[in-house]
Each structure stands twice: as structure tokens, then as C-alpha cells.
N, C-alpha and C positions, 0 to 999 in steps of 0.2 A: 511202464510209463502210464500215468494215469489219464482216461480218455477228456478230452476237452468238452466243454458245455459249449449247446450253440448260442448262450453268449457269449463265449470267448474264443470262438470260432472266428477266422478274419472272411471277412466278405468276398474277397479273393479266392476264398474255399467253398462259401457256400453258391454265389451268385451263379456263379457258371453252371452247376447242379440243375438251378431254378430254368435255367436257357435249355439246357438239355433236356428238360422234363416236356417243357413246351414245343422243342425242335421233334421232338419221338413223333410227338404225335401232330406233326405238319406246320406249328407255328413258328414265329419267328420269332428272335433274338430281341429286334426292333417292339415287336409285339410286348416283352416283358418287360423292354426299360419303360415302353409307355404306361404299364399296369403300377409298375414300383413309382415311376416320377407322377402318375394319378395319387397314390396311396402318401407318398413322404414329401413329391417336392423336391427330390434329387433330378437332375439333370446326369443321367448314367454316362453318358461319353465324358464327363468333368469328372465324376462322384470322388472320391477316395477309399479306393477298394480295400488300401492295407489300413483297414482299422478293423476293431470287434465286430461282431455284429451287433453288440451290445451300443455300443458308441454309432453305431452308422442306425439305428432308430431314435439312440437320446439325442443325436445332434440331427436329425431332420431337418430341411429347411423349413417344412411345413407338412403335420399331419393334414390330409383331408380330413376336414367335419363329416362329410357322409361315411366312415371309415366305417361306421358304428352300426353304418346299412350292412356290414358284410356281416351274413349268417349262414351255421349251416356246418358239418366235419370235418375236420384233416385229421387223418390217423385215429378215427374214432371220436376225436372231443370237437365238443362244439366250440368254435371260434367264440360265442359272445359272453359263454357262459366263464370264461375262463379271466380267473379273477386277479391275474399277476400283469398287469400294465403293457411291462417290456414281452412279454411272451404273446402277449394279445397279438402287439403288433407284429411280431413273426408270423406267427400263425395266418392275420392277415393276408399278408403277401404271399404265404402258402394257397392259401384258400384263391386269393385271384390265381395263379398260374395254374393252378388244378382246374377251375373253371374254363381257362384257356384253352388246356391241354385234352380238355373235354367236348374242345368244341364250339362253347357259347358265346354267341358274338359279341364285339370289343364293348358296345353300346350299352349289353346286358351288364359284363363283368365291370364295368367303369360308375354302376347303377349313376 
């Protein structure tokens, strides 16, 4: 069975991941919908989890403009440098919940 891209991953598989990552290291749940509805514009308790995560970035209700403030590694690459749109913004939302999960308060990672 050939492995899935995490655009085609459904959000339902990935989102939860993102909660856990933030819960390890003492934050809350609450904590990440606030960082994801800063970044897209989703409202997480409405969102629609059984979609891509392909389709839960193209259909945002709204990217934040300061999105572009987010700099700096996930997994080695630097989030700004990284030239494919739809991957930016994953990456994005990686990069806030690592900062999270790190520690830094909601005011820094919300820049």
C-alpha cells in the first residue's frame, strides 16, 4: 500500500498529532486551536476535520497577513525559505505548535 502525502492526509489524522505534540510538553488543546484559528481563520470546534489537509489550507477562511512573520526550522528547513505555497503553510502551523511546545508565550508565537 503506497504511503500517503501529507496533502492527502485528512486532518482528522493529522490535527490530533499537532494537540499531542503541544499536550507532552504541558500545553493545551485549547492552546492549538487558538494558534491554527490565528494562522487560517478556522474556528476548530466548527472546522471540517474529514477533509485533505490539502483542501483544509486551500479552503482557509482567512490566511493571516503576518503568516509571513513566521521564521525559523521544522525538521531541518526553514519555513520561509520553502518555495511550494500549500507546504509553506503546513509547515507554518508546524513551526507555531513547536514554538508552543517549547514554551514560548502565546503573545510571542501569535507575533
Amino acid at each position: 500500500m503506497p504511503r500517503k502525502t501529507i496533502f492527502e492526509m485528512k486532518v482528522s489524522e493529522v490535527y490530533p498529532l499537532l494537540v499531542q505534540k503541544a499536550e507532552r510538553k504541558g500545553r493545551s488543546k485549547a492552546e492549538v486551536d487558538q494558534v491554527t484559528a490565528w494562522l487560517t481563520g478556522y474556528d476548530m470546534a466548527s472546522a471540517d476535520l474529514d477533509v485533505s489537509y490539502a483542501e483544509f489550507f486551500e479552503r482557509a477562511p482567512q490566511m493571516n497577513p503576518r503568516a509571513s512573520l513566521i521564521k525559523g526550522s521544522v525538521c531541518g528547513v526553514k519555513v520561509e525559505k520553502i518555495e511550494d505555497p500549500l507546504m509553506q503553510k503546513i509547515r507554518w502551523l508546524d513551526k507555531l505548535v513547536d514554538e508552543l511546545a517549547k514554551g514560548k508565550p502565546m503573545d510571542k508565537v501569535l507575533r
